[in-house]
Structures are given as C-alpha cells and as structure tokens.
N, C-alpha and C positions, 0 to 999 in steps of 0.2 A: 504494500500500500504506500502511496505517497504522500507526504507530510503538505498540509494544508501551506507548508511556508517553504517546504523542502521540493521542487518540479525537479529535480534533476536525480528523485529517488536515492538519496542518500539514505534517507532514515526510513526503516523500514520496522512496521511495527505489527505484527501478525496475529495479535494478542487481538486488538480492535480492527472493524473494518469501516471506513467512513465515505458515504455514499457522495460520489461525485457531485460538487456544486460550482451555481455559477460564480465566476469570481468576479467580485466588486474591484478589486484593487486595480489603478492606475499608477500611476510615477511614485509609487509610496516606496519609502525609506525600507530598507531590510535592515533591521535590527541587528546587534551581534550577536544577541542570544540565538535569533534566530540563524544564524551562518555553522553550516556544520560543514562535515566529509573532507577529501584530500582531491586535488588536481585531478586524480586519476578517471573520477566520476566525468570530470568532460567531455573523455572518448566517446561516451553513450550516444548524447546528443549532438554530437557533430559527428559520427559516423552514423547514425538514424539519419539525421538530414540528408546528405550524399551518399548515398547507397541506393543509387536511382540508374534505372535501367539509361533515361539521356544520359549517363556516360559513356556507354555503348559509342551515341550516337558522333558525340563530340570526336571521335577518328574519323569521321567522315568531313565535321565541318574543317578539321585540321589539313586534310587532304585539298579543302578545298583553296586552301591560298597555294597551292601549286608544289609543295613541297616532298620530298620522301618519306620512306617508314622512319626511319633513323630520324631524319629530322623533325618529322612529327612528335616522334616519341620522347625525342629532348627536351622538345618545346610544350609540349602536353605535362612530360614530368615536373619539367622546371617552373611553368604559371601556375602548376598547381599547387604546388609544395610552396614557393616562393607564396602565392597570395593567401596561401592559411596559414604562414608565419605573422603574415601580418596584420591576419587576425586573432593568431597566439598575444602578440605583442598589444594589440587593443582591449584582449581578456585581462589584462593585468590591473588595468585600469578600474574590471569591474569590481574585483577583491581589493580592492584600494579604494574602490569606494561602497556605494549601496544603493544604487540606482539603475534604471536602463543605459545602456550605452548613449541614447543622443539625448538626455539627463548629464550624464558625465562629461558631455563635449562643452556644455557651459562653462567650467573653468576658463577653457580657451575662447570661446564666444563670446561671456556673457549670457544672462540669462533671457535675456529679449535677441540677442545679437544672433543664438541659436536656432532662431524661428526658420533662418533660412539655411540652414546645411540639414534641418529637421525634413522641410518640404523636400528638399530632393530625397531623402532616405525616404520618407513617405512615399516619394513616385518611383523608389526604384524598387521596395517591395511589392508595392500593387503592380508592377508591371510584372516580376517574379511570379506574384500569384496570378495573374492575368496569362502569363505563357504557358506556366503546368496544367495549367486549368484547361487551358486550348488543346493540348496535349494530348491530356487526359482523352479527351473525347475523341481526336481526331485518331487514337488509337483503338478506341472501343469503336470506333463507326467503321476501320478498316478490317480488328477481326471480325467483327457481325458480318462484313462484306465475302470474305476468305470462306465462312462458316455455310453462306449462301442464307444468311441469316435476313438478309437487308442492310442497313450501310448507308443507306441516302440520308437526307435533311430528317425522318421522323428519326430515326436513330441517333444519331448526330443530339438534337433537341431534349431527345429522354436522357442521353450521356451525361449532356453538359449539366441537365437542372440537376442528376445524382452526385456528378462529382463534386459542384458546385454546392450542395446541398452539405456533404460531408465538410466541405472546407469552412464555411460561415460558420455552419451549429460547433464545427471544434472552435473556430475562431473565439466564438460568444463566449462559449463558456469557459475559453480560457485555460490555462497551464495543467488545471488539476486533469482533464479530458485528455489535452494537448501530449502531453508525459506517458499515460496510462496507454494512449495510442500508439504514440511512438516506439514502444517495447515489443508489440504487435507487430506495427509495421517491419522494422528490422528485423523481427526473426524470419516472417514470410518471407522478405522480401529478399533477404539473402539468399535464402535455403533457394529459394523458386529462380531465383538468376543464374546460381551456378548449374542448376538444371540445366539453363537455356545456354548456358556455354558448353555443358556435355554435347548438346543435342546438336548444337553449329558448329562444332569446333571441325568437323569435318569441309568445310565449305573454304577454310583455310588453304588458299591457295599461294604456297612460298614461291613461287616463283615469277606470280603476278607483282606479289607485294613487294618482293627484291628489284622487277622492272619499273617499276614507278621510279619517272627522274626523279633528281635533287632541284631544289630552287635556290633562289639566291637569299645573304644573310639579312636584306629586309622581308624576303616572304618568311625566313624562319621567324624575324623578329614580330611580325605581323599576327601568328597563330600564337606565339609566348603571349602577347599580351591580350589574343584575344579569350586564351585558358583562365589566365588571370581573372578577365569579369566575367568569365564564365562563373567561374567556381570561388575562390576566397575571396574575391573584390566585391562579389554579391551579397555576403555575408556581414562585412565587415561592420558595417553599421549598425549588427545587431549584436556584434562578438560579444562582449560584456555582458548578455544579459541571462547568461548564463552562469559566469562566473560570479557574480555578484550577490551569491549565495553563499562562497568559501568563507571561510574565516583570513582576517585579514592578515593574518603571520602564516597564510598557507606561501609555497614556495612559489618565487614566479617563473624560474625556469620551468616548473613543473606545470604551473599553467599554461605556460609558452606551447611546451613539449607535446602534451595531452590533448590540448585542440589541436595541431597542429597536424598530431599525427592521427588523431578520431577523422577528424576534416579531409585530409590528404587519402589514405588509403583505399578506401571502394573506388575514388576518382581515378586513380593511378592503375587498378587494377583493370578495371572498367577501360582505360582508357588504353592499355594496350591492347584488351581484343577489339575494342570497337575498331583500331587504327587495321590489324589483321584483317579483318570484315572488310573495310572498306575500300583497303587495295587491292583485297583478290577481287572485288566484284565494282567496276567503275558502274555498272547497272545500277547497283543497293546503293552507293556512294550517292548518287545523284536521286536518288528515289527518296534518302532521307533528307536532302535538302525540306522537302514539300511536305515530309510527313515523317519527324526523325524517330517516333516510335514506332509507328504502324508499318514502316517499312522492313522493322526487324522482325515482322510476323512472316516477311514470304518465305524465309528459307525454311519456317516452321514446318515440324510434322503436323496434321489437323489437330488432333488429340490434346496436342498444349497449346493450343490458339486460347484455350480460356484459362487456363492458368495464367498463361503468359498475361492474357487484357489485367488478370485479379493483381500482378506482381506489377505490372506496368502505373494501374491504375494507383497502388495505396502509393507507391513508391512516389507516384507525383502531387498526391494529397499530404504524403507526411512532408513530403518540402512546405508543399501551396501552404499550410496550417501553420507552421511558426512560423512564414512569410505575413500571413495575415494578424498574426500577434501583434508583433514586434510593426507593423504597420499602423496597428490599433495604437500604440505608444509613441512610435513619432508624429500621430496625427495632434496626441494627446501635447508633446511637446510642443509639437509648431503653434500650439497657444488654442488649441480645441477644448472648451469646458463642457465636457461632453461625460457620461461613464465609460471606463473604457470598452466596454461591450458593444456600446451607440457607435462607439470608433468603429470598434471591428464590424458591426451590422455593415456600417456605411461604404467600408472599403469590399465587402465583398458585394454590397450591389455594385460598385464600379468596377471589380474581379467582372462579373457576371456580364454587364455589357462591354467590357473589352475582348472577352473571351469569344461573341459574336460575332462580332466586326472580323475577329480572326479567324473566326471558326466556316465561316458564311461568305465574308463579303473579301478578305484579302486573296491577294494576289502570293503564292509564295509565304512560307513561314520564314523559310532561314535568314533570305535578305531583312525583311522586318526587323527579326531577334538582334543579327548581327548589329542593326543599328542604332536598334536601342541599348544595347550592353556596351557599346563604345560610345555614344553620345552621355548616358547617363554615366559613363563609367569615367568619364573625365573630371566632372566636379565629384563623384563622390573619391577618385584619388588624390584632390584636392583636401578634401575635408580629411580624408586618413594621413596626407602627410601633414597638416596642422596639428592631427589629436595624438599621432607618433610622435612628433616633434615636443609636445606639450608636456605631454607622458614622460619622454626623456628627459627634459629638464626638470621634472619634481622629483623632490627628496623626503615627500609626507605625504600621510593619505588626502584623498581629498578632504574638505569641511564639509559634511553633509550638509548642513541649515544653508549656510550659505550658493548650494547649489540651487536656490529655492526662491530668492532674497535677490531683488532688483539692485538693492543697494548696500548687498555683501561684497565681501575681496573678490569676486569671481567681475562684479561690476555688469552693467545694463547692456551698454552697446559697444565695445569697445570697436572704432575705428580700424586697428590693426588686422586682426584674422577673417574677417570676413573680408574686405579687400584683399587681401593675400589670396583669398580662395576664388576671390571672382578673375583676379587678374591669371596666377596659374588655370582655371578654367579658361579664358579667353584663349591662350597661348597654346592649350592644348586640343582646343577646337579645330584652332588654327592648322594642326599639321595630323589631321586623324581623316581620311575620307571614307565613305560607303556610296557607292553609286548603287546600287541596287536598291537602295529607298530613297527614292528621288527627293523626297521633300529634305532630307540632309544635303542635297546639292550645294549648299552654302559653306560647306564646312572644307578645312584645307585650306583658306587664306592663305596661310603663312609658308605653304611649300614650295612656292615660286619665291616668293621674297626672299628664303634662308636657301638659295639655289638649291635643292633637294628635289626638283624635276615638274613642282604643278601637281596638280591636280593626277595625273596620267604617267609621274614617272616612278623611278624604282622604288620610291619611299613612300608610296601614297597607298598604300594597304601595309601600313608595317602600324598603324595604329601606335605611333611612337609620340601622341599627344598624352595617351594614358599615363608612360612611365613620367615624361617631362613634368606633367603636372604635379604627380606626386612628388615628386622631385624639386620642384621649385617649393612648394608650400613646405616641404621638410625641410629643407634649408633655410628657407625666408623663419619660419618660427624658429630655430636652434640661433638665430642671427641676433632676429630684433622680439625674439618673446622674452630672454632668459629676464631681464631686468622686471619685467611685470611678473615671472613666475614669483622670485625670490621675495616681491612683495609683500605679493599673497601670502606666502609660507609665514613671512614673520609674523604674523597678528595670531592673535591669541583665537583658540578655538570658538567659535559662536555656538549659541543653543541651539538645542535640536528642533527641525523644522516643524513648526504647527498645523495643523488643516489650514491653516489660513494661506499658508504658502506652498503648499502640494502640488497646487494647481499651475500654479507661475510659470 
C-alpha cells in the first residue's frame, strides 16, 4: 500500500489497507517528517515512465536524419543517458527542497518571474500527453485493422474516448491512483515487450542494417539532440517531483545515479532493437514515421496483435498520466487558483482535442512530433540550464516559506533569468530548423548569418539550437547569478509557508 504522503511507495504498511482517494493537494510543502526511503526508490518511477514500447520506434526516427547503425546507436545512447543526467542533477534540487520542480525554479525566477518558464512546462506536458494519447489510439485502430476487426474513424473514436478516459480519471485523482498504477503498468508492460522482441527478433536483418550508409557529424549531431527531447529533456521539468519526498541528508550522487539510471535503461535497450528493426526493413522505417506504434504490429504473429495493442496501450497511458500530473502543477504554478484536480480536469480536455486534430485531421505524425520536441525543447533547455546553473551555485537547502512569498530572498521578478532565458531561446530558435511542419518555417534565422549554410545546408537539421541554448543560460547564470545566490543564502531562515501563501 502507498502512504497517503509516501507516491513513490516507500512505506509500505500491510497491516492496514487505505482505499484510494482523490487528492486535494497542490504546490503544498512536504514536511520532513513526512520524507522517508533512500535514492534507490527512484529507479521505480522513472523506469515505469520509459519503459514504453515508442522506444522501439525512436530507431526508426534516428534513421531518419540519414545516419548509420553505429551512428545511431551512439547518438541514441549518448541523448539519452546525457538528458537523464540532467534530470538526475535537477532531482537534487527536489530533496533540497519540498516542492514540485517548477515551485523550486523560483529561487532563480522569483516567484511571479516563474509564471513564464511555468507556461512553457505546462505546454510541453500537455503536448507529451496530447502525443501518447494520439498514439495510443492510432495503435489500437491499426490492430483492430490487422485483426479484420474494423480500424476506421468508429474505432479510432471509441480508442481515443478509453484511452483518454484512463488518462484524466488517473490525472484527477492524483498520485495515490497514479503510483498504485504505475507498478501494474511496468510489470505488464515489461514482461509483454520482451515477448515482442522474442517474436521479431527474427526479422533482424545484419546485413541490411551493416549496409545502411554513414552520415555526416551534423546528421549524427542532429538525432543526439533530437534523443535528448525525446527522452530526458521531456522530463526534466518534472525531475524533482519525485525526489522531493527523500529526506534531505539523502545522498545526491545517489539521486543523481538512480534516476539517471531508472530513466536511461528501457530507452537504451528499446532503442537498440528498434534501431535493428528499422534498418533491416526501410519498408517498417518509413511506415512508422505515420504511425510509430501501429506499425510494429505488421511483423506480428495475429495471436499477439492484442496483447501487443494491451502493452502498447498502458505503456503510453503510464507516461500520458504523470505527464498530466505534473501539468496539473505547472498550471497551478503559472498562477492558476484552481484545485489541483480542476488543473488536471482542464489539461486533459485540451489532451483530448489535440489528440483529434492529430488523430483525424493531421497530415503525418513524425514531422509534427519532430517539431514540437525541438521548438518547445529550446526554451525548456533554456530554463534547465538557469535551474542547473542555480543548483550549482547553492550551498543550502532551499527556504521553503520563502518559495511562497513575493517578497522573500527568492524576490518577485527578478530582471536577470528570465531574460537570460528568452535571449538563449531566441538564439536557439535561430539555428534549429524543421521543414516538414511548415508553420516553423520561421525558425533558422541565425544559420546564414553565423555562415553554417541557411536554412538548407549541413547544419540545418543538426538541431544544435537545443544544446547552445542550454549552454548559454548555464553559463550566463554561473557568470552573473553567483552574487544574488550568496544573498539569499545569508539571511536567516523564514517561517514556514501559510495557506495564505500556497497559492502564490
């Protein structure tokens, strides 16, 4: 059983059992008493979260910036392990303090000044849960199709209202659901995946996959960074909100270490057979651009077409479900006085009709995806290299109250980081393009200017706005924050936050 204060199943009490309820709590303070367990507990929920059959599929989109197996495989390993370090390194934050992650990014904000690194975390979860969600469906309507079941628009409709149905009611009710499901979800969904690699592994064709050319080092560096917001850049703005349950003398390498490696591993594994899959067969390769679940059903035998939809299906509900949480809370932060349940209500009717538009009326899933994982993935590498940067320079936990308090040390609007984030945003816009979602045709300014070829030459799919951005606002904070850190640190601790200030 899970402790009403404990979501990450630490404490386990077998004696009582305590019926599921909806949770009221928003941006509220975890207490110390209430902080139990060691590091070790975080592997659970970050290996539950990525342990989703789209790993698979991600060797396919790797393939698709032009690259080899070998290349892929570097670049597949290295964005993924690299971008759940530095959500290792953002969980630190959360045992150092007792809040949600974009709660703790006020230090560096401010607490009004956070409203806008909040919103983008708000849009890049609901687009998270707005993609699994399309997913979801567009995988149940291909095996109903396979099965001779049906598969058109009524299919499709009944998909989306169940999967979508599952994702809000866990939304709503919050952690105590969210947790209890999650244990489920990962044993299924393992056990049923390794299945589907028994069953394919024959389809493995080495000698396709050794002919697939090499690309050049901006296509390698193009799929690095697009693994990146695939997988740990996607997360990152929720890292903490799991750790911020440990006690605060827990180790931080071990927090580091435990996400890092819960996070990375299904993705890594995942991602060298999908990368196998997708060069023995340029057929599958190109079938899952449009459809990257449903197209791992055709090499299926019939027989596990419904397994497969049941493994495919929960795998992308147990992501869509703590996407829509932790959505519910940066709604709450960006200054929503709402219960956080109303949050979560609200983001999954916008879950619901973006998942339409995608499901019905777009053109192509993969271009889409690609363009919203590197447009939103620009300021939110912005906003992690402020909160990495910030992180680095403190020497104490944070002041809880004053995370709270307009006109505590953390301060209202402070000038500094929020420009730092829009200007590395700007600069990283600048040299990042996607043509296959026309409506980004704006983006790349800066690739003719900084001679790097335009729009159309070697650097213009290397998505190397991502890394610059994080890069500048890391730097820019380690430059010109350390004097406002040291501030803050000196003043004496404030009182603990009141309902009055919960909300703020």
């Amino acid at each position: 059983m899970t402790h009403p204060h404990d979501p990450l199943g630490i404490t386990h009490d077998r004696a009582t059992a305590r019926p599921i309820q909806l949770e009221t709590h928003g941006l509220d303070v975890i207490g110390d008493a209430d902080r139990r367990g060691t590091p070790r507990m975080l592997f659970w929920p970050w290996f539950g979260a990525n342990v989703s059959v789209l790993g698979l599929s991600y060797g396919a989109f790797a393939f698709g910036f032009g690259i080899s197996f070998w290349q892929a495989l570097v670049a597949g390993t290295v964005g993924i392990v690299v971008s759940f370090l530095l959500c290792g390194f953002v969980s630190v934050a959360g045992k150092r303090g007792s809040a949600p992650t974009m709660v703790l990014s006020r230090a560096a904000y401010g607490v009004r000044g956070n409203r806008l690194p909040s919103v983008v975390s708000w849009m890049l979860t609901v687009g998270w849960e707005t993609a699994l969600i399309s997913l979801a469906t567009l995988a149940t309507a291909t095996v109903f199709t396979s099965l001779g079941w049906g598969g058109g628009t009524e299919t499709k409709v009944v998909a989306l209202m169940v999967v979508a149905a599952l994702t809000v009611v866990a939304g709503v009710m919050g952690f105590d659901l969210i947790m209890r499901l999650q244990t489920a979800i990962t044993v299924i969904t393992g056990v049923l995946t390794l299945v589907y690699v028994g069953l394919v592994a024959h389809h493995v064709d080495w000698g396709a996959v050794r002919a697939v050319p090499g690309g050049s080092a901006q296509q390698m560096m193009g799929a690095l960074v697009f693994m990146m917001a695939g997988f740990g850049l996607g997360w990152i703005n929720a890292a903490a909100d799991y750790s911020r349950y440990l006690p605060r003398d827990s180790s931080s390498l071990g927090v580091i270490g435990w996400t890092t490696f819960g996070g990375s591993l299904a993705p890594v594994l995942l991602l060298v057979f999908g990368v196998l899959l997708a060069g023995s067969s340029p057929q599958l390769s190109r079938a899952i651009a449009d459809d990257p679940i449903g197209a791992l059903t055709t090499i299926l035998p019939t027989w596990f077409l419904v397994p497969f939809a049941v493994v495919a299906v929960l795998s992308l509900v147990g992501g869509a479900v703590l996407d829509i949480y932790s959505s519910g809370l940066a709604l709450l932060s960006a200054g929503l006085r709402v219960p956080r349940y109303l949050a979560a209500l609200w983001d999954g009717c916008l879950m619901i009709a973006g998942s339409v538009y995608i499901v019905f009326f777009a053109d192509g899933f993969l271009g889409q995806f690609m363009g919203f994982l590197t447009t939103l993935g620009v300021p939110v590498a912005a906003w992690s290299g402020v909160m990495l940067g910030d992180l680095a320079l403190r020497r104490r936990d944070y002041d809880d109250g004053d995370l709270y308090r307009p006109h505590g040390r953390y301060g209202d609007i402070p000038l500094g980081p929020p420009l730092l984030t829009l200007a590395a945003t700007a600069v990283g816009w600048g040299l990042v393009t996607n043509t296959a979602a026309h409506w980004l045709g704006w983006q790349g300014y800066l690739l003719r200017p900084l001679g790097l070829g335009g729009r159309s030459g070697a650097w213009a799919y290397a998505n190397l706005g991502v890394v610059v951005a994080l890069a500048l606002s890391f730097l820019g904070t380690l430059l010109l924050g350390r004097r406002r850190v040291r501030a803050q640190e000196a003043l004496a601790p404030s009182p603990a936050p009141g309902e009055e200030v919960l909300n703020a």
